[in-house]
VMD Tcl script that draws the C-alpha trace (Angstrom):
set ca {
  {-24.44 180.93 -117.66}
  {-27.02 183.50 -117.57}
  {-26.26 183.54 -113.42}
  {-22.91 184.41 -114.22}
  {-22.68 187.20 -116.38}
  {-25.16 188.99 -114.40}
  {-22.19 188.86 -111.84}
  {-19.85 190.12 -114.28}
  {-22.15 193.02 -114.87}
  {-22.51 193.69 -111.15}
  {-18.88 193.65 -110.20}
  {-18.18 196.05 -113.69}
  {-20.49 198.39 -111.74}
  {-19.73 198.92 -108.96}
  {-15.84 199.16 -110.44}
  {-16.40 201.53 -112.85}
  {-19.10 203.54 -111.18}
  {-20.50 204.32 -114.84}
  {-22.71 202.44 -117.67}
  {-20.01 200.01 -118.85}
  {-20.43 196.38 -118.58}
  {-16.56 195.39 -118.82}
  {-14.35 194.68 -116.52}
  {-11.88 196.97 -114.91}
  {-8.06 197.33 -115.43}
  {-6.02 198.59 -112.56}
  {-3.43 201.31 -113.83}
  {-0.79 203.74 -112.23}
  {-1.99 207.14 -110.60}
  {-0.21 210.18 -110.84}
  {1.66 211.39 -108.87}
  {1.98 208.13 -106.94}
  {-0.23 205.82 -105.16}
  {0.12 206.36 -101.85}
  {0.24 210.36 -100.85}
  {0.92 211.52 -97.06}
  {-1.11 215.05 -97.26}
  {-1.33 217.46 -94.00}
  {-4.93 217.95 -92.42}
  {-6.28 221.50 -94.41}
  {-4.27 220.82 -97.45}
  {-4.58 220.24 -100.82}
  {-3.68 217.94 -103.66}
  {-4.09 216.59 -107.25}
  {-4.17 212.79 -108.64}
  {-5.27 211.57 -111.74}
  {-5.34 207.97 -113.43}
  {-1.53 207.68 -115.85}
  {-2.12 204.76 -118.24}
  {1.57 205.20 -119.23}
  {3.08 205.08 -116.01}
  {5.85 206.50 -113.86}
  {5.51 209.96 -112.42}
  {5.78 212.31 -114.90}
  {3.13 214.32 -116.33}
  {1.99 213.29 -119.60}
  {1.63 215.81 -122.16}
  {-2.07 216.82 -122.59}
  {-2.42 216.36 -125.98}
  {-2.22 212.24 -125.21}
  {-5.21 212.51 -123.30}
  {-7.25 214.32 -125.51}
  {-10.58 212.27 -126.00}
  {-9.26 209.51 -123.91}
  {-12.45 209.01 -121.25}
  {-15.89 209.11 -121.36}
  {-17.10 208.78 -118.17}
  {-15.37 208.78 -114.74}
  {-15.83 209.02 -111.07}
  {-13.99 208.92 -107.44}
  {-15.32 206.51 -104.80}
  {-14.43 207.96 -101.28}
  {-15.52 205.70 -98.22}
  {-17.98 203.74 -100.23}
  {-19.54 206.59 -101.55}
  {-18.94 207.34 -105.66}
  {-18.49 210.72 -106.26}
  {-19.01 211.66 -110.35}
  {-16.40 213.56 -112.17}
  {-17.85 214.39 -115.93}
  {-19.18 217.43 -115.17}
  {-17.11 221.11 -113.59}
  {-19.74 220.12 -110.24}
  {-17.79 220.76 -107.01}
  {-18.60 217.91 -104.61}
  {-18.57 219.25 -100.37}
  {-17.86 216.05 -98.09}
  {-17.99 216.84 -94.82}
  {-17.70 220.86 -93.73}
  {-14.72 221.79 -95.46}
  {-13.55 219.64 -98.01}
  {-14.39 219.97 -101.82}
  {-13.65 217.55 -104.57}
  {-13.88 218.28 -108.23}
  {-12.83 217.08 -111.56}
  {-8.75 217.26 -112.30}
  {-9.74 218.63 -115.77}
  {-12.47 217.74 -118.80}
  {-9.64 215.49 -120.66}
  {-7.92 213.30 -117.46}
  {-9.73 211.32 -115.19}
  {-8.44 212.60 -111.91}
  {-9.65 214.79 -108.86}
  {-8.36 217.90 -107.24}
  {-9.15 218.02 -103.63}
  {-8.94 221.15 -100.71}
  {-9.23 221.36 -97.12}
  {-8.68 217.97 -96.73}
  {-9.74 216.46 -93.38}
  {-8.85 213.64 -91.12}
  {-11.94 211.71 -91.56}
  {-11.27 211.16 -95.22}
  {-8.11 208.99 -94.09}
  {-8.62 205.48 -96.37}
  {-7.90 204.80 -99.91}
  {-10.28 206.63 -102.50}
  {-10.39 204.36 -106.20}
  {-10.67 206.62 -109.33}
  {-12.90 204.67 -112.01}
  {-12.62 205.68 -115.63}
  {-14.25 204.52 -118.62}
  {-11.97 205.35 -121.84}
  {-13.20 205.68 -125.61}
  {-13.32 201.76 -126.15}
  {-15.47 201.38 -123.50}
  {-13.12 199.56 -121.38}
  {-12.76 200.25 -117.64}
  {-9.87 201.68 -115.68}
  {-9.35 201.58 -112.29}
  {-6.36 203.41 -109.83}
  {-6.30 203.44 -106.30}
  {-5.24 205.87 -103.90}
  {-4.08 205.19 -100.08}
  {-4.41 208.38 -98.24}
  {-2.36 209.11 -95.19}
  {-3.78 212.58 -93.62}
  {-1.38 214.34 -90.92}
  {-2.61 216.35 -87.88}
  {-0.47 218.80 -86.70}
  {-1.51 221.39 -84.43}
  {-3.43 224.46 -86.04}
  {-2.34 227.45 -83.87}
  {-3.15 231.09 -85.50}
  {-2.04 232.62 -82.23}
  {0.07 231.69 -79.41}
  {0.89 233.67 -75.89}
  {4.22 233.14 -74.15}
  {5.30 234.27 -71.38}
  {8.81 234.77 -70.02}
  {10.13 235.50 -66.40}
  {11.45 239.22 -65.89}
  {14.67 237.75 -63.91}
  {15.59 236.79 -67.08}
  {17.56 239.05 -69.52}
  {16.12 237.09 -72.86}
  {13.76 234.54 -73.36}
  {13.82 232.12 -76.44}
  {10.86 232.06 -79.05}
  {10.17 228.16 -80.72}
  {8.15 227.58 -83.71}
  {5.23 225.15 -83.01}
  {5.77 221.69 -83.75}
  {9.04 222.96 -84.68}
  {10.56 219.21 -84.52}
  {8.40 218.07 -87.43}
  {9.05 221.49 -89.17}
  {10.46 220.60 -92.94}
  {11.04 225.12 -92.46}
  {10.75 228.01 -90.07}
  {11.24 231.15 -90.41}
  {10.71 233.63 -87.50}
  {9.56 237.77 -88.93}
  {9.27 240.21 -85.87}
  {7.70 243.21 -85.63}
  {10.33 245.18 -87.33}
  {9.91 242.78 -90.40}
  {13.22 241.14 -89.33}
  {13.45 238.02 -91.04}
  {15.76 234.80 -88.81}
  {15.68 231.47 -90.77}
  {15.40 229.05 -87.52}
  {12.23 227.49 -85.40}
  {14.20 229.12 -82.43}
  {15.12 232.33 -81.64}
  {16.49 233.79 -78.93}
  {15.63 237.41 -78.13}
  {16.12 240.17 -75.33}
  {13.77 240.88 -72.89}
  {13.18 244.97 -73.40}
  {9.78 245.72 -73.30}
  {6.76 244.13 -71.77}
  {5.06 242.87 -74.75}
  {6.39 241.60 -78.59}
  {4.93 240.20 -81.27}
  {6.35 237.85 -83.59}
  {5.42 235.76 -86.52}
  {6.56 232.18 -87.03}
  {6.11 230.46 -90.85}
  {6.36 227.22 -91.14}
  {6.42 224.56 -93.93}
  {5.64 220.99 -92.93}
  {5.83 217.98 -95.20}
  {2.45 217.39 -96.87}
  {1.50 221.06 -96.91}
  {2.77 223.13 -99.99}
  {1.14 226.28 -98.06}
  {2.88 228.32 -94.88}
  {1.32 227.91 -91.27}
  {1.54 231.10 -90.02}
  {1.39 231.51 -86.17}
  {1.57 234.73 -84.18}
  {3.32 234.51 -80.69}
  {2.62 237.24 -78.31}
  {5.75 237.58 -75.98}
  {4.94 238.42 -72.24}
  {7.42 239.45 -70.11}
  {6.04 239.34 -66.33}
  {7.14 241.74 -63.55}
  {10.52 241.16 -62.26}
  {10.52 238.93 -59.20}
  {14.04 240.88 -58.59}
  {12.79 244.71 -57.82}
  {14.67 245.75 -55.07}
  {14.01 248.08 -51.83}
  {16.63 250.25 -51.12}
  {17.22 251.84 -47.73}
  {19.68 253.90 -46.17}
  {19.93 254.26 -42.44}
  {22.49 256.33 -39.74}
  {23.20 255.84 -36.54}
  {26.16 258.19 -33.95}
  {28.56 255.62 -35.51}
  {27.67 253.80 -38.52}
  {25.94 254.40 -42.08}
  {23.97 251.26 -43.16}
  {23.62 250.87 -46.77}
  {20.74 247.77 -47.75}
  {19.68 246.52 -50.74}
  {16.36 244.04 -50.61}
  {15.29 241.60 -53.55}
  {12.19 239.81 -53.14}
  {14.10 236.63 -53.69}
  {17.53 235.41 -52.50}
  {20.89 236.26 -54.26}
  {24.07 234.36 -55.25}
  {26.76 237.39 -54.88}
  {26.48 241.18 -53.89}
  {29.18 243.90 -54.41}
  {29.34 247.09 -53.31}
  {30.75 250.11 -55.98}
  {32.18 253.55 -54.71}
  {31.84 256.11 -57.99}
  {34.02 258.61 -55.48}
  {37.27 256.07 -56.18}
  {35.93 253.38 -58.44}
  {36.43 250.99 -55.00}
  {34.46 247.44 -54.93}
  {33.56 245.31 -52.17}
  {32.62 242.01 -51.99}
  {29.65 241.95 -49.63}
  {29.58 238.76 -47.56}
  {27.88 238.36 -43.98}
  {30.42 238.82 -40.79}
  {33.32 240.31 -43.51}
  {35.15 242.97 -41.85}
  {37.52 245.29 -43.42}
  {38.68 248.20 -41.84}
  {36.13 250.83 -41.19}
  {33.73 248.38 -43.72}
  {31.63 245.51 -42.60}
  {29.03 243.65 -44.53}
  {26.09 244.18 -42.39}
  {23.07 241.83 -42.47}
  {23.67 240.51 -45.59}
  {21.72 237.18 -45.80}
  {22.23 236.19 -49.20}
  {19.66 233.53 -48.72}
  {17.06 235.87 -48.11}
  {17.84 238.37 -50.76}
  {19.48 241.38 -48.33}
  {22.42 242.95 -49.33}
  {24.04 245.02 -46.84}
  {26.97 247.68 -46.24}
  {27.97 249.59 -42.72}
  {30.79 252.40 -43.23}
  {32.04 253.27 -39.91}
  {32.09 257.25 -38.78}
  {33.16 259.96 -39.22}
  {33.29 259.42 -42.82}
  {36.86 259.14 -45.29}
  {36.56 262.24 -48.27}
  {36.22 258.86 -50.53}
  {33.01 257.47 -48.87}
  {31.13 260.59 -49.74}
  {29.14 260.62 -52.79}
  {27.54 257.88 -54.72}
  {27.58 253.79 -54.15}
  {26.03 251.20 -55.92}
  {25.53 247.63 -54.54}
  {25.03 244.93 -57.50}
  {23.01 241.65 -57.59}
  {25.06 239.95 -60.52}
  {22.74 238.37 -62.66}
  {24.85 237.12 -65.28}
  {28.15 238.92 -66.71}
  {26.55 240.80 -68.76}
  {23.11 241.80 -66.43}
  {22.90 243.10 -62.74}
  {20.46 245.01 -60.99}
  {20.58 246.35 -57.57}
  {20.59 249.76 -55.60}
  {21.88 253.56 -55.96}
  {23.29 255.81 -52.41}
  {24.36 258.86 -52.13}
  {25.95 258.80 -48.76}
  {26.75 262.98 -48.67}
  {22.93 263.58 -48.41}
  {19.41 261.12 -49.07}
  {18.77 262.79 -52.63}
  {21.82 265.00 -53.89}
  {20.42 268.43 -54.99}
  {19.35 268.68 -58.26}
  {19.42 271.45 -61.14}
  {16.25 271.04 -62.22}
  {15.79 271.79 -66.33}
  {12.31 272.54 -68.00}
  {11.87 270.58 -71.09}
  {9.82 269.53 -73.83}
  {9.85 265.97 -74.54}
  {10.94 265.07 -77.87}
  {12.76 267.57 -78.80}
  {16.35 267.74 -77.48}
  {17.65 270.64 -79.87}
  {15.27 273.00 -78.39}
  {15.59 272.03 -74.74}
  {19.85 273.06 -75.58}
  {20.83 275.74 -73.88}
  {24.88 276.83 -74.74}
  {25.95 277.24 -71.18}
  {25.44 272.94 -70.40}
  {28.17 270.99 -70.75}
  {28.19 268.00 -73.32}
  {30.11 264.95 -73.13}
  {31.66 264.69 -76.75}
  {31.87 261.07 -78.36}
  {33.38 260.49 -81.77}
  {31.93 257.95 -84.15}
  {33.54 255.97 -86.98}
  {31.28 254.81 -89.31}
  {33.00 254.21 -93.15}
  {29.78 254.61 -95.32}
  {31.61 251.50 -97.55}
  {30.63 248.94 -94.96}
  {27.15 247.28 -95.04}
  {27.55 246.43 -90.95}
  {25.44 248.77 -88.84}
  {27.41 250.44 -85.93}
  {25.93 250.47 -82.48}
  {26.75 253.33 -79.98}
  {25.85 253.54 -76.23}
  {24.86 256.04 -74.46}
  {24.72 255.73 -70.36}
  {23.19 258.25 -68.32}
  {23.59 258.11 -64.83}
  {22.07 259.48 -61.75}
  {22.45 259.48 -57.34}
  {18.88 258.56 -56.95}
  {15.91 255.75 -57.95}
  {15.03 256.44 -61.85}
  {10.99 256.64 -62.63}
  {11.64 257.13 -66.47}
  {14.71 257.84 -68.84}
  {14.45 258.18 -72.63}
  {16.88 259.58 -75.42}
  {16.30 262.08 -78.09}
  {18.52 262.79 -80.80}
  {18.54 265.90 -83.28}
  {15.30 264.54 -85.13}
  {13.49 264.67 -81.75}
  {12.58 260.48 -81.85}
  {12.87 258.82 -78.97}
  {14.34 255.63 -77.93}
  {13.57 252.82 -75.88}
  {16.31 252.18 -72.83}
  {17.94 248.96 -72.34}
  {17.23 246.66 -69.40}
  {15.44 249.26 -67.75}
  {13.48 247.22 -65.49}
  {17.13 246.20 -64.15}
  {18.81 249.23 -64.15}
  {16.08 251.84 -62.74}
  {17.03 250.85 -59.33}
  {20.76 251.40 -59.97}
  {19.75 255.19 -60.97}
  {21.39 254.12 -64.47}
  {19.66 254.47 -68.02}
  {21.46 253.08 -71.06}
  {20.59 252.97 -74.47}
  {21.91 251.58 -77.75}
  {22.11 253.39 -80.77}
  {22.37 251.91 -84.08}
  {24.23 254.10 -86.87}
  {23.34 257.38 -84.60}
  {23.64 260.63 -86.44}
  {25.50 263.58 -85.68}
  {24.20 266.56 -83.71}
  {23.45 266.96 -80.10}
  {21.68 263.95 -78.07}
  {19.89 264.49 -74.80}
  {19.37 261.64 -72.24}
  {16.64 262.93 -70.09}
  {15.52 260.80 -66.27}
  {13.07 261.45 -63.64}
  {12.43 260.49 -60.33}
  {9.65 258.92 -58.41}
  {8.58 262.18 -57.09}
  {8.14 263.67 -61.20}
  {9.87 267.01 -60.69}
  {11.13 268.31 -64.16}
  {13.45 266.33 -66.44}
  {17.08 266.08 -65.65}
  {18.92 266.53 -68.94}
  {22.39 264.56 -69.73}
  {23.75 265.99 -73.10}
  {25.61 264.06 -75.55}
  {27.35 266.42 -78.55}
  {28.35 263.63 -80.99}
  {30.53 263.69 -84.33}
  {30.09 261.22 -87.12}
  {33.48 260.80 -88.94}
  {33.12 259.00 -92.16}
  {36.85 258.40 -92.18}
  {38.54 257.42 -89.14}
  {41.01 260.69 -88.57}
  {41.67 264.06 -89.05}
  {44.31 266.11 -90.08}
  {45.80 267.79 -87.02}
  {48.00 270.62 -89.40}
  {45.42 271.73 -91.78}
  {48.26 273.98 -93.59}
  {51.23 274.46 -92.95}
  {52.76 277.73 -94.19}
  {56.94 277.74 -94.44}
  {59.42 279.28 -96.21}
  {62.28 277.69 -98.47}
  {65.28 276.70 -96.36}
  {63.15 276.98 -92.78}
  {64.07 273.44 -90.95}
  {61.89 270.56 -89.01}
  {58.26 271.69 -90.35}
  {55.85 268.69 -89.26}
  {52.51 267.52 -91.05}
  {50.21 265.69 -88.82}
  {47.38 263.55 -88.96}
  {45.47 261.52 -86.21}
  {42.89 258.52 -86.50}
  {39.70 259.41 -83.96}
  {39.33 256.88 -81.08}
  {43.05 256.26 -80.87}
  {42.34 253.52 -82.98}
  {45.88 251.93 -84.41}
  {47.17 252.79 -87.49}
  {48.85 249.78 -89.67}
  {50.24 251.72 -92.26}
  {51.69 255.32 -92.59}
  {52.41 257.37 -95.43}
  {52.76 260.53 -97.26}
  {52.66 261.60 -100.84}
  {53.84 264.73 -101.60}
  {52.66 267.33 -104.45}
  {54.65 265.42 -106.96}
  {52.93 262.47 -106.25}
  {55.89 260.90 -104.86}
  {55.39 258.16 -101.78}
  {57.46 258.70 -98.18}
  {56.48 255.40 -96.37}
  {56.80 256.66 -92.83}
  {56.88 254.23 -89.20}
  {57.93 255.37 -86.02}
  {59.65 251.93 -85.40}
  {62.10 253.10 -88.54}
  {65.26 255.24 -87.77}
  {65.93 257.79 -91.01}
  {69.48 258.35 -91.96}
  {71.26 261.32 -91.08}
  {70.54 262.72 -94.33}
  {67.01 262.13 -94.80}
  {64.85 265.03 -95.77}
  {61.91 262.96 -94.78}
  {61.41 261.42 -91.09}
  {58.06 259.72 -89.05}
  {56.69 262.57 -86.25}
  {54.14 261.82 -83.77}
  {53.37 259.66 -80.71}
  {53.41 256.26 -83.08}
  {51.23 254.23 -85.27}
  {49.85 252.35 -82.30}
  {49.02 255.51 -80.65}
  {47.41 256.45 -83.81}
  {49.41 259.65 -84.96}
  {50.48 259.75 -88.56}
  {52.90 262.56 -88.95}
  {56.00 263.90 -90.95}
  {58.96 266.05 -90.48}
  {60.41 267.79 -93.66}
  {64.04 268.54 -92.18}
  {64.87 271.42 -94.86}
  {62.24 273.24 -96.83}
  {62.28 272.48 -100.85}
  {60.38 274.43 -103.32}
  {59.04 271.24 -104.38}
  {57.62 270.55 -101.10}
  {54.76 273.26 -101.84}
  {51.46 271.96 -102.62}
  {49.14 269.78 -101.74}
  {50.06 266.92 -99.54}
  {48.23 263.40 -98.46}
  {48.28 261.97 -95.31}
  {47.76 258.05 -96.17}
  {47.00 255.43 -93.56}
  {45.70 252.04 -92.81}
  {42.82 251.37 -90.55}
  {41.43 248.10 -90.04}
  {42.37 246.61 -93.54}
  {41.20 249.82 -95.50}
  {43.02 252.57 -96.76}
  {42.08 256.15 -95.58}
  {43.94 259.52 -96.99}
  {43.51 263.21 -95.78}
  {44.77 266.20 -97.78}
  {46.20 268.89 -96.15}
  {48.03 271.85 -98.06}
  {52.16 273.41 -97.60}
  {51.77 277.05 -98.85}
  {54.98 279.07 -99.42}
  {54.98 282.13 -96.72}
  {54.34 285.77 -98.09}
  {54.78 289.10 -96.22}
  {52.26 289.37 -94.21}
  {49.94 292.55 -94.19}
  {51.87 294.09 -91.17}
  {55.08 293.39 -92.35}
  {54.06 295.06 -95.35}
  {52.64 298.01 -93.70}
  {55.69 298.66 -91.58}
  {58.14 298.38 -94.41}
  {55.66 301.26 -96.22}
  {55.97 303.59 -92.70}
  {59.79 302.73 -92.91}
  {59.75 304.07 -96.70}
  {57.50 306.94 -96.09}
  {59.65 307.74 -93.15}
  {62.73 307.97 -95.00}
  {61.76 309.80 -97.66}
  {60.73 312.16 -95.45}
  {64.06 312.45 -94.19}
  {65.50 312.97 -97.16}
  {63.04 315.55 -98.97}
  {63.35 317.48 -95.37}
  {66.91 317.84 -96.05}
  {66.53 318.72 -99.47}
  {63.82 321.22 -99.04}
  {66.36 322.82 -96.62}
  {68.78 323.35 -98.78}
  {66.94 324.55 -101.35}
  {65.02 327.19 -99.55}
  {67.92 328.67 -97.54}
  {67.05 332.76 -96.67}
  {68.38 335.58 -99.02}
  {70.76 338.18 -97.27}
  {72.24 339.97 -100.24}
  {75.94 340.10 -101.60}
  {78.92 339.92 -99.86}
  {81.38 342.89 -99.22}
  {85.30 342.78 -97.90}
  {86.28 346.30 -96.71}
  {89.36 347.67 -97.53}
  {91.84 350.60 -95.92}
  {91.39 352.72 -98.94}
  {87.28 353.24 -98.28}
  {87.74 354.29 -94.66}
  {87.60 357.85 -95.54}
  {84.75 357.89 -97.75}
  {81.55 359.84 -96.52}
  {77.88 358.56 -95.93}
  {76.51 361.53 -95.90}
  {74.14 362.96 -98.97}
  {74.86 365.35 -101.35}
  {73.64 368.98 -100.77}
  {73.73 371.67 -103.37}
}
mol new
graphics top color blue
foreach p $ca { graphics top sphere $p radius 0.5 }
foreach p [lrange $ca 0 end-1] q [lrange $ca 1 end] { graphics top cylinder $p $q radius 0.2 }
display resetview
């Protein structure tokens, strides 16, 4: 007898890993007994003498152990006291909290993979036991990651690590754009990116944060381009380092394109040595030259529909002359001068809509491009598109999103890194899509066929068409509707497609006088433009010619009248009669 309680007392030992002496119960853990935890992580667990997996209020466990303890790979780890225990280099274990008889573990390691028992000793002295099967995950801890993508390509696609056992990605780049995937695919514009990938895996409560450096090496593609002349031919050749699936050759002169395939002959054109195999694209124009072949070609390797690289000629002369322009980089406005043309582009952009708009701007020169950049009215620059492609081409093209107004400068240089060569862009933000073409109109009453016009800016279409006059009364106006002979009111312009809203008042009213609105659909939104009628006066030089017509005829008339009334005296009036012929003159002498 005495043999076997000291048994009893052993096995309550090492159970309970504390001073009782009964035997243990086994009881539920909370949150479950068997967790799946990822390798670095955390968790919590604590022995639930009511069961199930919700958290018992704390107030039930108020004075409810004494003593208790963890045993982790047969080594008993106590848990009555706030001591943190280390096991291993990184993870800790401590007490859940001074009223439940659990454990909260970080850093959690592989090597702690196996089942841990919690032992608790409650206020009747009776012994409580709850075990714990741990399953530890190992996924791969990258902080940092380097990619690298070929420069043939036009984008390259970014993946998450361990993105297959991902429970979440999200992808941040350096612009603090967020894209909820493990993939993304992005273009290939500059040698170097960064991005961010955050991932949530099952186990882990925590992100995994891992940067990915994006390396974009030197295009395999970069081309050699050579131009050669003999007494009867001009060779045109365009070398990649590797081999090429089509090649086509572009005259700007007449917008002409020829498909450049070896032994093709077509007229005074031949494909030359082209040996698509070996990368060599190749054009021979026979002499003396057309007026068309002079100027500037272009022979494109077609990438993909959307990407091409290749070659620039200009045929009239190895590097067309140049009008060279001093400049200060980053700052277009001041490098202006008013005697340079500007190309002018008109931009819609209704400050309702949340969608950004994008705007390119091409620059384009006969000759190899070093450098290119673009500066708006700010002075920032930006970043050209493709520009490893398109340098050889002599093209630069950027893409502007919700670009300003004011005057934009696209500035290129050549290998040899003489001054800048400006290209300048004047561009007009509209916040509407049109524009009143008759800004007033100024009429009298009774004049006939006065128009009001309005116009939508890109020739963009026009769905509906309408005027309301200074009333407030609505014309609905279409050009595809024929007005009855007596309609005061009739559709002008080229038509709604074209994108001319317009209308002809066929007899002036004094009603018509006001303020009118031009009202029109665009694109599923409603647009209107005011423009004014204003009732015509006498103008200043009528006015002044009626007042030298007045001034002149009163003149006239007080002439007259001042004539008459200041006539010369001559004294009175005598008739001589027989009777008086005798009469003597001469004086009387005494």
């Amino acid at each position: 007898m005495r043999v076997l309680d000291s048994l009893i007392v052993t096995v309550a030992l090492l159970l309970c890993g504390n001073d009782s002496f009964v035997l243990a119960d086994m009881i539920p853990i909370f949150p479950s007994g068997s967790i799946t935890i990822a390798e670095g992580s955390g968790f919590l667990a604590f022995l639930n003498p009511s069961g199930g997996v919700e958290l018992p209020p704390l107030a039930s466990a108020t004075g409810q152990w004494i003593h208790c303890s963890v045993g982790i790979n047969n080594v008993q780890y106590s848990l009555d006291s706030d001591q943190i225990h280390r096991i291993g280099e990184k993870t800790t274990v401590e007490r859940y909290d001074p009223v439940r008889c659990g454990i909260r573990v970080k850093t959690l390691q592989k090597a702690l993979e196996s089942k841990w028992t919690l032992y608790g000793t409650d206020t009747a002295g009776e012994g409580r036991t709850g075990v714990l099967e741990l399953t530890v995950l190992s996924p791969k801890l990258i902080e940092e990651l380097n990619v690298t993508a070929s420069g043939t390509l036009s984008s390259a696609t970014i993946n998450c690590p361990d993105k297959d056992s991902a429970r979440y990605c999200r992808i941040v780049d350096a612009d603090q754009n967020v894209y909820e995937s493990c993939t993304k695919s992005v273009d290939l514009t500059q040698q170097l990116s960064h991005f961010w990938c955050h991932s949530l895996f099952w186990g882990a409560m925590a992100e995994r944060i891992t940067k990915i450096n994006l390396y974009v090496e030197e295009n395999d593609r970069d081309v050699t381009t050579t131009l050669e002349e003999t007494e009867d031919h001009i060779v045109l050749s365009c070398q990649y380092r590797s081999s090429v699936s089509l090649c086509r050759a572009l005259s700007e002169a007449d917008n002409r394109q020829l498909l450049l395939i070896d032994g093709h002959l077509s007229g005074r054109y031949s494909a030359y040595n082209t040996k698509i195999s070996k990368g060599t694209c190749s054009l021979e124009i026979k002499k003396p030259l057309a007026p068309s072949d002079a100027g500037v070609w272009r022979i494109y390797q077609q990438v993909n529909p959307n990407d091409y690289t290749g070659c620039v000629f200009d045929v009239k002369n190895r590097r067309m002359p140049r009008a060279r322009i001093i400049r200060t980089r980053g700052s277009a406005k001041a490098a202006y001068r008013p005697e340079l043309a500007a190309t002018s582009i008109e931009i819609f952009h209704d400050p309702r809509s949340s969608s950004a708009t994008t705007t390119q701007l091409t620059c384009e020169v006969p000759y190899e491009i070093d450098y290119c950049y673009l500066s708006g009215p700010t002075g920032s620059d930006h970043t050209p598109q493709r520009f490893d492609r398109l340098k050889s081409l002599g093209m630069c093209r950027f893409e502007v999103t919700n670009i300003t107004s004011g005057m934009w400068a696209c500035g290129v240089n050549d290998l040899d890194g003489a001054e800048d060569r400006l290209t300048y862009y004047n561009v007009s933000v509209y916040q509407q899509p049109g524009r009143p073409v008759t800004d007033q109109l100024t009429a009298s009453t009774g004049d006939r066929e006065q128009r009001l016009l309005c116009r939508t800016i890109l020739d963009l279409p026009i769905d509906i068409c309408r005027f309301v006059d200074p009333s407030g009364e609505v014309h609905g106006l279409s050009d595809q509707m024929k007005p009855s002979a007596e309609a005061r009111y009739r559709y002008h312009g080229k038509g709604l497609r074209e994108g001319e809203c317009g209308l002809e008042i066929a007899e002036m009213h004094d009603k018509d006088f006001g303020q009118w609105k031009c009202v029109f659909k665009v694109r599923n939104r409603e647009y209107e433009i005011r423009m004014d009628v204003v009732e015509e006066a006498l103008s200043v030089g009528a006015i002044i010619g009626i007042s030298i017509g007045a001034t002149i005829v009163i003149g006239i008339i007080g002439f007259f009248v001042y004539r008459k009334m200041n006539r010369r005296y001559s004294g009175p009036t005598y008739t001589v009669s027989s009777s008086m012929t005798n009469v003597s003159n001469g004086s009387h002498q005494s």
